[in-house]
C-alpha positions in Angstrom: 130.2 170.5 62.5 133.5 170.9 60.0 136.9 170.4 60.5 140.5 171.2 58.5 140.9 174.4 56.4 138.9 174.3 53.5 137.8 177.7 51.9 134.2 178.0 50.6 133.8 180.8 48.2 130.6 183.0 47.9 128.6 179.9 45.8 129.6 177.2 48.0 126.6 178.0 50.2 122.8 177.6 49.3 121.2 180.6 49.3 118.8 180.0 52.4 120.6 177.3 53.8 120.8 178.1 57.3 124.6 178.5 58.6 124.9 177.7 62.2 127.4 178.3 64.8 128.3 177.3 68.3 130.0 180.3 70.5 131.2 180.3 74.4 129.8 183.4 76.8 131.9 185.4 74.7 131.2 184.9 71.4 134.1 182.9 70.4 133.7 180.3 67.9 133.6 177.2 69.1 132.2 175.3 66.2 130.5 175.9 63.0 128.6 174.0 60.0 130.1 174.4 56.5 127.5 176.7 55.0 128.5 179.1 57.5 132.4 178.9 56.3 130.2 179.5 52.3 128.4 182.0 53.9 131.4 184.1 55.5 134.1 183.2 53.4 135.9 182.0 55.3 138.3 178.6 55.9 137.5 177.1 59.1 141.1 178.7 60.9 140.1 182.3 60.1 136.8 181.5 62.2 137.0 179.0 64.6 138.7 181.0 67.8 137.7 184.1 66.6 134.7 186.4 68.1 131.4 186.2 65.3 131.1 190.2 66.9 134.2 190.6 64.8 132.3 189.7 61.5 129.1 191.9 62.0 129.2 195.6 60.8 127.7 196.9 63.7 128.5 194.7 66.4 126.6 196.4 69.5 123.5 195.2 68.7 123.9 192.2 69.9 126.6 193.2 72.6 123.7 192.2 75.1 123.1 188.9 74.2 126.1 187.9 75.6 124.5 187.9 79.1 121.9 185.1 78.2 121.5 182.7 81.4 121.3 179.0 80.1 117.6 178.1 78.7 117.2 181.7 78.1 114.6 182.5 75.7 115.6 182.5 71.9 115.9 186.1 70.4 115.9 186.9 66.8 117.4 190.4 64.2 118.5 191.2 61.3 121.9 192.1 60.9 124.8 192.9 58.1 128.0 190.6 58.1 131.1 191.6 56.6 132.7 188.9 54.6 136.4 188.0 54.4 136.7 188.7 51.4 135.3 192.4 51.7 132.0 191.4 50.9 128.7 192.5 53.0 125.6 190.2 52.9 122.4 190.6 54.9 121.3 187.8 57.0 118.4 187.2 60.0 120.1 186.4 63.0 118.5 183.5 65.2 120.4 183.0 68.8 119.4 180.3 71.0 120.8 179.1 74.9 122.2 176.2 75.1 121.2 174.7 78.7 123.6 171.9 80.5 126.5 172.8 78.6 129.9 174.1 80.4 131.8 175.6 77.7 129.6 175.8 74.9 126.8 178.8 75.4 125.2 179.5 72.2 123.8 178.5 68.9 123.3 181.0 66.2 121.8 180.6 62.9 122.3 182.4 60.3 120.2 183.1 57.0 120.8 185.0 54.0 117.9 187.3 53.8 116.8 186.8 50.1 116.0 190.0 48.3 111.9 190.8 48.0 111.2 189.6 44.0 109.7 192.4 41.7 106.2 192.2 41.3 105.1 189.8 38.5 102.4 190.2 36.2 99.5 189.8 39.2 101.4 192.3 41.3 102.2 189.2 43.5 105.6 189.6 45.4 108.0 186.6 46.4 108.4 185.4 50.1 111.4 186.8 51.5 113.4 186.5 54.6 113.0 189.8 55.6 109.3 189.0 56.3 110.0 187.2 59.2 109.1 188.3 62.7 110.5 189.7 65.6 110.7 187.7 68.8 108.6 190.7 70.3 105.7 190.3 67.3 102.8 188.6 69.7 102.3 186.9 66.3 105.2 184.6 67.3 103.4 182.3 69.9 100.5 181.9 66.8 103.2 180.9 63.8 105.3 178.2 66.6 101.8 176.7 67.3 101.2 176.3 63.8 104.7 175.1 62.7 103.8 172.5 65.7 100.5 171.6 64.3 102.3 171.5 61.0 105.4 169.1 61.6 102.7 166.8 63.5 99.5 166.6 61.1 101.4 167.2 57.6 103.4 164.1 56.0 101.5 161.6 58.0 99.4 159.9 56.1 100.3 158.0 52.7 97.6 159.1 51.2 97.7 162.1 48.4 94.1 163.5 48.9 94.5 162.7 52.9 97.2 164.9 52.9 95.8 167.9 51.0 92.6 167.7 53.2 94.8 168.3 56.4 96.6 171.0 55.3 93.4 173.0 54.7 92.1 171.8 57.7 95.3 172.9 59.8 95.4 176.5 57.9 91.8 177.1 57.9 90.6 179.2 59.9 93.4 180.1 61.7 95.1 180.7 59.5 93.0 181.8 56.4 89.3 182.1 55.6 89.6 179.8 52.4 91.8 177.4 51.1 92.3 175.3 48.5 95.1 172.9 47.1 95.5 172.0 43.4 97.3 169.0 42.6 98.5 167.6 39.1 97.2 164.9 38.0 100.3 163.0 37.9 100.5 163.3 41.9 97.3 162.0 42.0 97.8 159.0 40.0 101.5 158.5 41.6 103.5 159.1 38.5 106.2 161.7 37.9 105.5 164.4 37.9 106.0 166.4 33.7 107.1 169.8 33.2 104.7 172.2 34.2 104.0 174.9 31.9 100.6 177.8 30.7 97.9 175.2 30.6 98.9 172.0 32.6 96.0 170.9 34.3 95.2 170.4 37.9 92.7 169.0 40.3 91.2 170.7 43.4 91.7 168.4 45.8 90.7 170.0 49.1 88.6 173.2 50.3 87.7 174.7 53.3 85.9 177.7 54.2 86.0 179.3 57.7 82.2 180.3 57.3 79.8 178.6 55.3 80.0 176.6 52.2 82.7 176.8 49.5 82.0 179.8 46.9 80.4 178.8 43.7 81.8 181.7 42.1 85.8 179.7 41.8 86.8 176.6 41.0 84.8 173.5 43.7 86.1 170.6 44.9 86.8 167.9 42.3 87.0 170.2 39.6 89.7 170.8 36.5 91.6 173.6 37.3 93.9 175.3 34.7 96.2 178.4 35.8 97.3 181.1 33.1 101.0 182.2 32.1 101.1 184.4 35.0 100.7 182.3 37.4 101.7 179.1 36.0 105.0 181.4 35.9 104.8 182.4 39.7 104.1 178.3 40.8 107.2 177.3 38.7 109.6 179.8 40.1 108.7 177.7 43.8 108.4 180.3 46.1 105.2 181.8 47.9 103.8 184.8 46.9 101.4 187.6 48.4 98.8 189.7 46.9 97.5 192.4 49.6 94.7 193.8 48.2 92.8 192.1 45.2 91.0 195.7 44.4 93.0 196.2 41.0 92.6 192.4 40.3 88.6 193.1 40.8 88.6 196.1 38.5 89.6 193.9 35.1 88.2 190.7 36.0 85.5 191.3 33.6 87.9 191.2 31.3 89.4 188.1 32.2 86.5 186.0 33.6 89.2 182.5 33.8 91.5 184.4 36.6 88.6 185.6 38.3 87.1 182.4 38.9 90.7 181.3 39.5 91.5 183.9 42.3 89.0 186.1 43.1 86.3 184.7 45.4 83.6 187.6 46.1 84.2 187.9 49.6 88.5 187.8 49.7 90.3 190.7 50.5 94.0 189.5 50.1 95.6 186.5 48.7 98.5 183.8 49.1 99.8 181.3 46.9 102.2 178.5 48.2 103.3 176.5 45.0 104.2 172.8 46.2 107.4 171.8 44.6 109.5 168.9 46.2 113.2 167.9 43.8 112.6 170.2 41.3 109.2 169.4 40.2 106.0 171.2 40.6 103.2 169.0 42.5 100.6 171.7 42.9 99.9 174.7 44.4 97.3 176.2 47.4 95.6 179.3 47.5 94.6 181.1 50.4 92.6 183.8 50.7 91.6 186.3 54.0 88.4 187.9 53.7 86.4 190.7 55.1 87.9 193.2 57.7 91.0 190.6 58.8 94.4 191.7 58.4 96.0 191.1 54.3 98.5 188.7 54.2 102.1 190.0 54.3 105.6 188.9 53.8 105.8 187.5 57.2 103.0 185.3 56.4 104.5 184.5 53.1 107.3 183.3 54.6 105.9 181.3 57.4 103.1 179.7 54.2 106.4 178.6 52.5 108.1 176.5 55.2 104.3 174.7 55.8 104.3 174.6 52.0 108.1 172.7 52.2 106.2 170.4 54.7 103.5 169.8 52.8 105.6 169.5 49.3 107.5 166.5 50.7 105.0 164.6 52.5 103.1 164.8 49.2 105.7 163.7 47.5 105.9 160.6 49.7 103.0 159.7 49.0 103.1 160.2 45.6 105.9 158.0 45.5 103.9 155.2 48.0 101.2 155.3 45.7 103.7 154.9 42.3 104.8 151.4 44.4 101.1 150.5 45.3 99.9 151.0 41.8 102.5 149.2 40.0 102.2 146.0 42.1 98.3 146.2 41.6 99.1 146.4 37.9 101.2 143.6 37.7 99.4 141.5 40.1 96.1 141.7 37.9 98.2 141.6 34.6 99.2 138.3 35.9 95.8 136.9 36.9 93.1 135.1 34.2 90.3 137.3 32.7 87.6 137.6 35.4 85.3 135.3 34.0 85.5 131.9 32.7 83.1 130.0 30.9 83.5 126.6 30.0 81.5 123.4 29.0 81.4 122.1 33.1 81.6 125.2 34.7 81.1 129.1 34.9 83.7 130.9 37.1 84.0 134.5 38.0 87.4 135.7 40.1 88.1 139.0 42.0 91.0 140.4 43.3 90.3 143.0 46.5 93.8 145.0 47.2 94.9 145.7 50.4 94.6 148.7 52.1 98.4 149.6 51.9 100.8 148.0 49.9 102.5 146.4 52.6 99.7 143.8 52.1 99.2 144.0 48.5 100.5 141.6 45.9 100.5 137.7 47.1 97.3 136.8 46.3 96.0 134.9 43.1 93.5 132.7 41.3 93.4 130.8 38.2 90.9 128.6 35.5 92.8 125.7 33.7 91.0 123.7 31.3 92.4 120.3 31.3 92.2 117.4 28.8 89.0 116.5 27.6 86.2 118.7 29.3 87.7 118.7 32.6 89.1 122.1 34.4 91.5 123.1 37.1 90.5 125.8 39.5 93.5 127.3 41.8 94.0 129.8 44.4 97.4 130.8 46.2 98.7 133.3 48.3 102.9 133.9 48.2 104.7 135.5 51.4 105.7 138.9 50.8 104.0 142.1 49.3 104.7 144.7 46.5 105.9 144.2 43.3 108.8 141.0 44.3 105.8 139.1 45.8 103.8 139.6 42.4 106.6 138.8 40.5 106.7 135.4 43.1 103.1 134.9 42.3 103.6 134.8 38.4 106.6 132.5 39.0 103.9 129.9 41.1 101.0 130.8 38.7 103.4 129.1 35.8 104.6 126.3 37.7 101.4 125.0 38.2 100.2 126.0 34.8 102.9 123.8 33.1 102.2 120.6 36.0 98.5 121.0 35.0 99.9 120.1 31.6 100.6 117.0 32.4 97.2 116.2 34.0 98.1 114.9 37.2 96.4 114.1 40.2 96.0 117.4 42.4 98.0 115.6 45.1 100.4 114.7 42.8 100.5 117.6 41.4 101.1 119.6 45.3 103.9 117.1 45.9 105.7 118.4 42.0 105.2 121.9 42.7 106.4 121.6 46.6 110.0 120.0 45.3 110.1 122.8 43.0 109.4 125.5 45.8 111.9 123.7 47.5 114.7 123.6 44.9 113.7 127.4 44.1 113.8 128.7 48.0 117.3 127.0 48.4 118.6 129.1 45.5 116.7 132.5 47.0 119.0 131.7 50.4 122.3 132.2 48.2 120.7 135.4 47.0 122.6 139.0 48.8 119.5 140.8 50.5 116.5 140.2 51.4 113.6 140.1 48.9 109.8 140.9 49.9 108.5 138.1 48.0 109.3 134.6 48.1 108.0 130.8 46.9 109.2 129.8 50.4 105.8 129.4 52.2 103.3 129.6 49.8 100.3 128.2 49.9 98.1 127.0 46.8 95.3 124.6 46.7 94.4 122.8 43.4 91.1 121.3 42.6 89.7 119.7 39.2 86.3 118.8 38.1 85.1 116.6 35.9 81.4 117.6 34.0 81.2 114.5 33.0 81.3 111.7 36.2 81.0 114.8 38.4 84.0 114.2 39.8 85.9 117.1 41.9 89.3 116.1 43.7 91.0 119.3 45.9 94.2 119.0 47.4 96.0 121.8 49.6 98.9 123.2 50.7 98.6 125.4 53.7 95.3 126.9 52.4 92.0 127.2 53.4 89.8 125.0 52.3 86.6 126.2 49.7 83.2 126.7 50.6 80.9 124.5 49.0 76.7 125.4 48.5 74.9 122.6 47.2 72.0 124.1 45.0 69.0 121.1 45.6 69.7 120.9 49.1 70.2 124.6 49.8 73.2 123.9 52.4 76.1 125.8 52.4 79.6 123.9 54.1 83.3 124.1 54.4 85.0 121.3 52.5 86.2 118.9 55.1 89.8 119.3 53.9 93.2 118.6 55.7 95.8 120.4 53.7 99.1 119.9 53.8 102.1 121.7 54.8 103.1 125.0 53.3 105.1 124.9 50.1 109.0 124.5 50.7 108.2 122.4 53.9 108.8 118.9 52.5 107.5 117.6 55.5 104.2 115.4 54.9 102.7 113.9 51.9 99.4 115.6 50.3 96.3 114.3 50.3 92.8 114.9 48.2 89.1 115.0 49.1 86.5 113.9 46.4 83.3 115.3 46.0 80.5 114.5 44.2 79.0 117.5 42.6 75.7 118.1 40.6 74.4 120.9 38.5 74.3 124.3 39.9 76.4 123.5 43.0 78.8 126.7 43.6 82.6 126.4 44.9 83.9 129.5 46.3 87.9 129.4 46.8 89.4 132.1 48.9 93.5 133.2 49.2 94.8 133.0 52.5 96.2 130.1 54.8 94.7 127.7 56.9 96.2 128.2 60.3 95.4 131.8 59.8 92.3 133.3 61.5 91.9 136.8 61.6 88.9 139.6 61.6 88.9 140.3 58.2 88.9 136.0 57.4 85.9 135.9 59.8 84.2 138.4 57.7 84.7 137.4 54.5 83.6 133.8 55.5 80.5 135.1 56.6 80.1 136.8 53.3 81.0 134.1 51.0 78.6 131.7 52.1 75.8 134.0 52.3 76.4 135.4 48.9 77.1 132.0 47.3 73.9 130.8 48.5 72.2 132.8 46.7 74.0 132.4 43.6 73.5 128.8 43.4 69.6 129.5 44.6 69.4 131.7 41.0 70.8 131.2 37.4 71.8 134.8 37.8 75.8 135.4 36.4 78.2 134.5 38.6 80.2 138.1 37.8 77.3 139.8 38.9 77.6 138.2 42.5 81.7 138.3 42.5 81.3 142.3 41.5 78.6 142.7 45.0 81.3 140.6 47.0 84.1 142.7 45.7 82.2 146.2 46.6 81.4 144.7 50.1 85.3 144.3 50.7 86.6 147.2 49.7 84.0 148.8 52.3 86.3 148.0 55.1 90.1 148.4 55.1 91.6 145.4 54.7 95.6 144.4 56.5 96.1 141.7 53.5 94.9 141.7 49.8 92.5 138.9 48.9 91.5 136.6 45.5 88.2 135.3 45.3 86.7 132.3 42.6 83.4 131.7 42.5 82.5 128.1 40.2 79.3 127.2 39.2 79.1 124.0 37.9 77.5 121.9 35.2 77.5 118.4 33.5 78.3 117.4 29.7 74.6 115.7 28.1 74.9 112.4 28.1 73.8 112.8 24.8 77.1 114.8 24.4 79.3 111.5 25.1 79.8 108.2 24.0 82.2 105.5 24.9 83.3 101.5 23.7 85.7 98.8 25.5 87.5 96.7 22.7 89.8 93.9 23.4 93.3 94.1 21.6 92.3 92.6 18.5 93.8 94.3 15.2 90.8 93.0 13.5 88.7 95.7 15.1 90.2 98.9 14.5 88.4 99.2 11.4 85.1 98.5 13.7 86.0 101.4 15.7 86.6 103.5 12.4 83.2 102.7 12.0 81.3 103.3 14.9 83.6 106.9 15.9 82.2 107.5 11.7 78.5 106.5 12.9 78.6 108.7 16.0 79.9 111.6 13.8 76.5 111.8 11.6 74.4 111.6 14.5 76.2 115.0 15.8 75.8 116.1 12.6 79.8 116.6 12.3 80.5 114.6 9.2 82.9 117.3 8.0 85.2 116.1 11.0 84.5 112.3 9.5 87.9 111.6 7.7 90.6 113.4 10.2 88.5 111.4 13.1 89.0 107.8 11.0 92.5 108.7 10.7 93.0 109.1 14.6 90.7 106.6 16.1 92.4 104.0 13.8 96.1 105.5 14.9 95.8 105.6 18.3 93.9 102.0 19.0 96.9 100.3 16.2 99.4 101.9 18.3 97.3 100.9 21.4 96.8 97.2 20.1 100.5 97.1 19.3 102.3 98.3 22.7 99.7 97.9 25.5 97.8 95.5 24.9 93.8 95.5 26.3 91.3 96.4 27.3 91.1 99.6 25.0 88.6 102.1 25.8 87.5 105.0 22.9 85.6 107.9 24.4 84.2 111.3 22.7 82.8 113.9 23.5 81.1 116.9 22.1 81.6 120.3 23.1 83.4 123.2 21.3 85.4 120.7 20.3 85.4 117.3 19.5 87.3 115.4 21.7 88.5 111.8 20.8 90.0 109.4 24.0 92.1 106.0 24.0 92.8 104.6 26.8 95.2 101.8 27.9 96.6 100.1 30.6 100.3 101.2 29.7 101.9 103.7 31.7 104.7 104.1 28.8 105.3 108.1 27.9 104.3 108.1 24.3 106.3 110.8 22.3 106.2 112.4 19.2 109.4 111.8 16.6 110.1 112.2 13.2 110.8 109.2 11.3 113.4 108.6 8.5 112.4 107.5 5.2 113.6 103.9 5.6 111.5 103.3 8.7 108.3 101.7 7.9 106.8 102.9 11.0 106.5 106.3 13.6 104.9 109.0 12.2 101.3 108.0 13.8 101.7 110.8 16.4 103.2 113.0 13.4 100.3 112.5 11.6 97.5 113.2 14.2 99.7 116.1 15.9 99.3 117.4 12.3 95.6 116.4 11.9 94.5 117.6 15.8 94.3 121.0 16.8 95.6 119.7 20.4 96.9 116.4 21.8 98.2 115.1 24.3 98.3 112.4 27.2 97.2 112.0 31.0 97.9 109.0 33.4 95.2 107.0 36.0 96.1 103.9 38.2 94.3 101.9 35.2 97.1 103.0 32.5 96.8 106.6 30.6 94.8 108.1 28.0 95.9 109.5 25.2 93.5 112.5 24.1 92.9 114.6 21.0 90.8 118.0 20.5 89.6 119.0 17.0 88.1 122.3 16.1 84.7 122.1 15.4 82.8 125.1 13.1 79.9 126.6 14.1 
């Protein structure tokens, strides 16, 4: 209700916007809303005390309503007000009893009664408020129950297509004999919706037919549906619209073969078309049609089709807009993740990423294939707190971090222990933050293993995840890694620790998102299904995308609460053939030895065009090696897509690259192989570190 004395002139009130008023027994104004001060005129002084009789032209009609007992039944009229400003405008009259209440006795709406449109093109006329019915029309019980049905069923899914489908459902039969609803394609995909205009496409969505199937002769289900100017035209203007009688349609439709299978099913008699609009923009439209000897549509219908339609309108708008924020953190969550598959010298990895079923469990889940130094890879799996787009905006943040500690090659426990002080550092600064934010590094789990093709050699480490499912291929066993991860990122509570395997060739890893502690259903199932489907991968040679794709289709079967990553690793070794390897002691006598044998190994590859760069970096690395370490000195390469050359140390001393000045007789070694390699770099072991280098090698 309104207070103080503010005048409303004739455009301060929407047209349609219900006025409403609260009277005594006597009429008297006791309170009113502000579109009723628009909608007579009038400032709140010149009404409020004063009898609403006093504003109606003829009064006496509703002289009797004054005698309603409290909880009386509601009554409804059409009347003519008289402005204060001398005006007149039409309105339907709506009085209700107000029960309990010792002063205040009645509320009466008020609504403009629109005038009935001309009749466009189709001979179609406009909804109006004048097509509404008496409170004697036995129609009226019918239209509450299906304003009931309506404000329960319509709106309450998040789902676009869901939503059409039940408003067919809900007006079909008993409503209409068929019904359709055409959507834009924008709607569907959950974007905004463009101008509509002669020619914008739609989709049909929904049908339903009271008897029998769907009529061939207009557009089916599924099908591209485009509308022509008239009725593009009638849609845009937004308000429903009624053809009685289809006969003169039927006589051109020859003529015009795109409106009759738009319109003009064989069997309809009359037709109404509730365009879909919701803030200013056209979503879509449904047609309705009554067929056979039932009673045409009317304005009253019209009218009642139009509130549903306002319903509807909304609720599809919601989930237009749901499915907008579901959509863009899919994007971004797989715009984040590596290509799907991976394949490397050791291993052959395929990843999936399985959505949730609504976005309040999409967008924490992720995998991701490093390769490491030499031939040795990372593979990763997390899971951040959180859904929607912050929490895939977390996951990219956690994705980096570990991409640049992988960098630095360090154990995975190591490694866990790095990225837990950063989670740490980075969750204190979140608490400082105003708000709350639906994704966070708080909490996150990860779990980090790396292989190595060569020894066979995996070490995992975890932090509040789930440990991998392991399928040996010779022995045809499938088993949980025995793993004891750690705390939760952020927790800073115990150290991490790793599990080594032993792998051989054709043994499949299968990582999984999702914490430890957590059991569920939907964990329980997809257990079940990882380890019968990566048996059989590692039983065949089959690719590994091939079984991630059935795994993927399997899951999206069943709803899902939480969204889920899935990598699948087959492993293999490097050829022994592929490697070879020397001690020296620290003598500078024999760096021109190992010139020679790295030059010897080179021509039995058969990569003698490599020959001088290679000479130039064995014999660097082992001086400097000779010069600041001391030995043993170990010289490893390795052939692959590259060739890699390794010199090990026991130093733990960070070597770095700098540039030296032209008096310095020393210190461009690292210059000079950072300009001769395509990648170097270093990694640290108990034993000392290893400097590494990777040349390109032609094929």
């Amino acid at each position: 209700m309104t207070g103080g004395d503010d005048r409303f002139g004739t455009g301060s009130a929407e047209w349609g916007q219900p006025a409403e008023l609260v009277l005594d027994a006597a009429w008297t104004v006791l309170a009113c809303t502000r579109p009723a001060l628009g909608l007579l005129g009038a400032s709140v002084g010149e009404v409020r005390g004063r009898s609403l009789k006093s504003f109606f032209v003829d009064p006496s009609v509703w002289a009797a309503q004054a005698e309603t007992a409290d909880g009386g039944p509601l009554r409804s009229g059409h009347a003519a007000l008289r402005r204060a400003d001398g005006g007149r405008v039409d309105v339907e009259v709506t009085v209700a009893a107000l029960a309990g209440s010792t002063q205040a006795r009645l509320l009466v709406r008020l609504v403009p009664v629109a005038e009935a449109g001309r009749e466009d093109e189709l001979g179609m006329r406009v909804a109006s408020r004048g097509g509404a019915l008496s409170a004697a029309d036995p129609r009226v019980q019918q239209r509450l129950d299906l304003l009931r049905a309506a404000a329960v069923r319509i709106g309450g899914s998040l789902d676009v297509v869901r939503n059409a489908r039940e408003l067919v459902d809900l007006l079909v039969p008993v409503f209409a004999d068929l019904g359709a609803v055409d959507l834009t394609e924008e709607v569907l995909a959950g974007q905004e919706p463009g101008q509509f205009f002669p020619g914008t496409p739609l989709r049909r969505v929904a049908v339903a037919a009271a008897e029998g199937p769907w009529p061939q002769e207009v557009y089916g289900l599924g099908e591209r549906v485009v509308m022509g100017r008239a009725e593009a035209e009638h849609v845009r203007r937004g308000a429903a619209g009624v053809l009685q009688d289809l006969g003169r349609l039927r006589a051109t439709a020859s003529e015009d073969p795109q409106r009759s299978r738009l319109i003009l099913p064989p069997t309809a008699r009359s037709l109404l078309v509730i365009p879909l609009q919701a803030r200013g923009a056209v979503l879509g439209a449904v047609p309705l049609w009554r067929c056979g000897n039932r009673v045409p549509f009317d304005q009253a219908d019209a009218a009642l089709a139009e509130e549903i339609g306002s319903r509807m309108a909304l609720g599809l708008d919601n989930a237009r807009r749901y499915t907008r924020e579901r959509h863009a953190a899919e994007v971004l969550q797989r715009s984040l993740l590596p290509p799907p598959v991976v394949r490397l010298a050791g291993a052959e990895t395929a990843g999936v990423y399985a959505p949730a079923s609504t976005a309040a469990g999409t967008g924490g889940s992720w995998y991701d294939v490093i390769r490491l130094s030499g031939v040795r890879v990372a593979f990763v799996v997390g899971k951040v707190a959180g859904h929607g787009v912050n929490a895939a905006g977390a996951m990219g943040r956690l994705r980096s971090a570990v991409q640049t500690l992988a960098d630095l090659d360090p154990p995975p426990e190591e490694l866990l222990s790095h990225l837990d002080d950063l989670v740490t550092r980075i969750s204190d600064d979140e608490r400082h933050r105003p708000g709350s934010v639906t994704g966070s590094l708080g909490g996150a789990t990860c779990l980090y293993a790396t292989y190595d093709p060569v020894t066979g050699q995996c070490l995992v480490a975890g932090a509040g995840h789930s440990a991998p499912v392991l399928v040996r291929r010779h022995q045809d066993t499938v088993e949980v890694v025995d793993l004891q991860p750690g705390p939760p990122l952020g927790s800073s509570t115990e150290p991490f620790e790793s599990v080594e395997l032993h792998l051989q060739p054709g043994d499949v890893l299968v990582f999984r998102s999702g914490p430890a502690t957590r059991r569920s259903q939907d964990t329980e199932r997809d257990l079940e299904q990882l380890c019968a489907d990566a048996q059989l991968a590692a039983r065949s040679r089959d690719p590994l995308v091939d079984t991630a794709e059935e795994l993927l289709t399997r899951m999206r079967r069943v709803p899902r609460a939480e969204d889920i990553a899935l990598l699948l690793a087959r492993v293999d070794r490097i050829p022994p053939t592929h490697t070879a390897s020397w001690q020296l002691p620290a003598d500078p006598g024999l760096v021109a030895h190992a010139r020679a044998l790295a030059s010897a190994q080179l021509a039995h590859w058969g990569l003698q065009q490599l020959d001088f760069t290679t000479e130039v970096i064995v014999s660097e690395l082992i001086t400097n090696a000779i010069r600041y370490a001391g030995g043993p000195i170990g010289l490893r390469m390795i052939k692959e897509h590259r060739l890699i050359c390794e010199v090990s140390d026991p130093s733990q001393s960070q070597p770095y690259l700098r540039r030296a000045r032209l008096s310095d007789e020393g210190g461009r070694g690292l210059f000079l192989i950072a300009q001769l390699a395509h990648r170097w770099g270093s990694r640290y072991h108990p034993g000392g570190k290893t400097i590494w280098t990777e040349q390109l090698v032609e094929d």
